[in-house]
N, C-alpha and C positions, 0 to 999 in steps of 0.2 A: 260800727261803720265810721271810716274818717273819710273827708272832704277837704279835699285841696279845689281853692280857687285861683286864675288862671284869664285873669280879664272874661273873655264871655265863655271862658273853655270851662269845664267845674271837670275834674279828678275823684272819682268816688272807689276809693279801695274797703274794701270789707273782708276784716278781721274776721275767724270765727277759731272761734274755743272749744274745743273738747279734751270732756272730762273723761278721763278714761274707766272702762266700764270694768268692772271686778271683777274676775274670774268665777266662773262657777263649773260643776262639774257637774255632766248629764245623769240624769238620775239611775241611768245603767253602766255609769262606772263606777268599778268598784278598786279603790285604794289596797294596795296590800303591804301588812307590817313584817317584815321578814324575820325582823330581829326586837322583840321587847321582852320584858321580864317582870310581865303583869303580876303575877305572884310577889312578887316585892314588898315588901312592908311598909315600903313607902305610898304604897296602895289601900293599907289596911282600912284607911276610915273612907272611902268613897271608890273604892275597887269600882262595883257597878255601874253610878255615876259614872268615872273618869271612862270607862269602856261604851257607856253609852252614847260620850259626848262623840267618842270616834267612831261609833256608828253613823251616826247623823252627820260626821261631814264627809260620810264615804266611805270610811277604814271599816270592813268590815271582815279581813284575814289577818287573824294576828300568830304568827308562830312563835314558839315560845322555848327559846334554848337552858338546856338546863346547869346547873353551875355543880353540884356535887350529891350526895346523896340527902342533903339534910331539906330539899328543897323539893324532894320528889310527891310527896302526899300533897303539898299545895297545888304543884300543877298537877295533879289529876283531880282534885278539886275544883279547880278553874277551867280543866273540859268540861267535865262535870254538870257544873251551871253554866258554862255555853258549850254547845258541841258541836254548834253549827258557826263556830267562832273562829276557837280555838284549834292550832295543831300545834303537837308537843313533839319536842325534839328528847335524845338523850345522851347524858356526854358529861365528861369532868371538864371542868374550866381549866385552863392549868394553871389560876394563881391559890390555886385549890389542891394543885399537882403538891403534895406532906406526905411527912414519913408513911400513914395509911397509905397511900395512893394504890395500892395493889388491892386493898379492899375496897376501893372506892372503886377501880375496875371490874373489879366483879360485880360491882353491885350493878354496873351498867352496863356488864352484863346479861346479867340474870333478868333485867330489864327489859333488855331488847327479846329476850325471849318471850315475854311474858306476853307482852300487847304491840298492839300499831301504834309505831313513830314513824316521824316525816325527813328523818333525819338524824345524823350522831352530831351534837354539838351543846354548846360552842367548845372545840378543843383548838389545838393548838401550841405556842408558847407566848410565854410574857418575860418578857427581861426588863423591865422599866424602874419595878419595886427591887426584885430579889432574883439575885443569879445561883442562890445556893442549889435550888434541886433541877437546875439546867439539864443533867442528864436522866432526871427521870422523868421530865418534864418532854424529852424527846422520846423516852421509852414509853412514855404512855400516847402521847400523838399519834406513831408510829401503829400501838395498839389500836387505836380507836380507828383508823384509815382502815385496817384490816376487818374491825368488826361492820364498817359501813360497807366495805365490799361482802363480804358478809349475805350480809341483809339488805344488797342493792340499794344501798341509802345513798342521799348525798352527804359530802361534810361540811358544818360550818366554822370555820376557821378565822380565830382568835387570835391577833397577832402584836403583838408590842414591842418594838425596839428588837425584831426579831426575826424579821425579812430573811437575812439571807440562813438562818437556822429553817424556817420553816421550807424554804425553797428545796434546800437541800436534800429535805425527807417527803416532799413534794417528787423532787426527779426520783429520788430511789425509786418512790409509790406508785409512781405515772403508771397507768394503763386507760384503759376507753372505763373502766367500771368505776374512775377517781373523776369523780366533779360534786361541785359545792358554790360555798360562798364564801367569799373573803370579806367576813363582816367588818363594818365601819372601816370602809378600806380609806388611809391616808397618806400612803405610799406615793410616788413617782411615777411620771409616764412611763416609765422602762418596766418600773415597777407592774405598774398597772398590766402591762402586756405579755408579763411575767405571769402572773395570777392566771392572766384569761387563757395562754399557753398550756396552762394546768386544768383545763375545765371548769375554770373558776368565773361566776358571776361578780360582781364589786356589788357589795352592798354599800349602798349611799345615804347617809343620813345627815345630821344636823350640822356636821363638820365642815359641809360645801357653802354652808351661808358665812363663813366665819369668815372675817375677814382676812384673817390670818392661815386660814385651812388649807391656800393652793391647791386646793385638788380642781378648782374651778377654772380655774387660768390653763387646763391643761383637756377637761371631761370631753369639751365636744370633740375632741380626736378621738374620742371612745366610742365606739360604735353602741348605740341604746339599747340594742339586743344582748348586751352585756352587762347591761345594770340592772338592779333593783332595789327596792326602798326599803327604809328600814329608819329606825327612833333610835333601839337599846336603850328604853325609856324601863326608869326614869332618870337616866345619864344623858348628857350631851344634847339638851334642848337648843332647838334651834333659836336664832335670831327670830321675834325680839327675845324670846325667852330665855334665854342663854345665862345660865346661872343658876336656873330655877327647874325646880321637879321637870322631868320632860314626861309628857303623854302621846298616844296613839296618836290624838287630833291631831298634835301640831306638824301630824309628815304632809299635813296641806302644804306646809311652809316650805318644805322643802322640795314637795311638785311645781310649786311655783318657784322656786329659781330655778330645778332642772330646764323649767318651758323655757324661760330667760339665756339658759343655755345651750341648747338644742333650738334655737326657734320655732319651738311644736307647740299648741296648745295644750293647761292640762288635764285635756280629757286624752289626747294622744300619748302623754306620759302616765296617766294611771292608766290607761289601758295596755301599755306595750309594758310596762313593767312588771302591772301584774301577770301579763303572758308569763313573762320570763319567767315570772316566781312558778305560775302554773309546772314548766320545763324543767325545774330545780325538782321541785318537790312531790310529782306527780299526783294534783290536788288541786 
């Protein structure tokens, strides 16, 4: 309170201060990870631990995209011990797309035959390292869109420096039975509406706190029924963490700048996101 005097007049203005109060989320929503790779060895010494920690702040759907055949007995270990956790996707990466690659499509498959996935992924293409197997690296995307219609799956699509490659075998593929996710999308607003054209959700992760990410300067033109969350831990931790192992937990970080950018609470962003993810992956 401050007091200005004023001969017999007195001036009394009162200041008040508020602290602003943390964010918390209702204890009936539930966070969902669309994209991690819990399996990772980067996991090996506190795997549980680290899954538990994102229990407890909400994250309790973790999907889990697979990268080639040498990784497939960990994730069904890791439904395994949780199965009320875990959903497992199946799918060649394509920076994984080698001279095998034809064996490595088979193996997935023979896979898809065998049990329930939630999904073919992550496929796609990458040109960022290596442009040598570009064309098988299309022959096999092209396969794996076919095996998800298929098996009524959605895809999760992997994309690196490679936009208008992927687009292209995108419109060939287009029908109503072609929808997914365009993980860790970093693309352009043209971009972006490019993707959703496709039945594509934008998987949104650690990339929008970056300073340098721009996807943020552009997301609230995106309608929220088009996103969903996602880590791809343990890559691409968000702010503060950013450099450092990423975990499940830290996609609180990134519901809280979504709210910051949407003006929604994030109880309204884990809840509308996880819908979506429900819509994606029928689950």
């Amino acid at each position: 309170m401050v007091v200005y005097r004023f001969g017999k007049l007195r001036l009394i203005i009162v200041i008040l201060y508020f602290k602003p109060e943390k964010t918390h989320l209702e204890t009936n929503i539930v966070i969902t990870d669309t994209h991690t790779h819990l399996y990772s060895e980067e996991f090996d010494q506190d795997r549980n631990e680290m899954i538990q920690r994102a229990i407890d702040a909400g994250v309790s759907r973790f999907f889990i995209p697979a990268i080639d055949s040498t990784c497939t007995e960990a994730m069904y270990e890791l439904q395994k011990n949780h199965p009320n956790n875990v959903f497992l996707m199946m799918g060649l990466h394509p920076t994984y797309v080698k001279d095998n690659y034809l064996e490595e499509l088979q193996h997935v498959e023979n896979e898809l035959a065998k049990r329930k996935f939630y999904a073919v992924g992550e496929i796609g293409i990458d040109l960022y390292w290596d442009k040598t197997h570009l064309p098988q690296q299309q022959i096999a995307f092209r396969k794996q869109i076919q095996l998800a219609k298929q098996y009524k799956l959605p895809i999760v699509i992997h994309c690196r420096e490679a936009f208008d490659e992927i687009f292209e075998i995108l419109e060939e593929e287009k029908s109503p039975e072609l929808f997914g996710i365009f993980h860790c999308f970093t693309g352009t607003y043209e971009q972006a509406l490019q993707a959703i054209s496709y039945n594509m959700k934008l998987g949104i992760g650690g990339v929008v706190t970056f300073k340098n990410g721009k996807i943020d300067q552009f997301l609230n033109q995106i309608d929220l029924k088009h996103i969903v969350l996602e880590t791809d831990s343990p890559y691409l931790a968000p702010i503060p963490f950013r450099g450092k192992r990423n975990e499940s937990s830290y996609i609180v970080n990134v519901v809280d700048k979504l709210a910051q950018i949407y003006n929604l609470s994030v109880n309204d962003i884990a809840a509308i996101t996880t819908e979506n993810s429900k819509a994606i992956f029928g689950i």
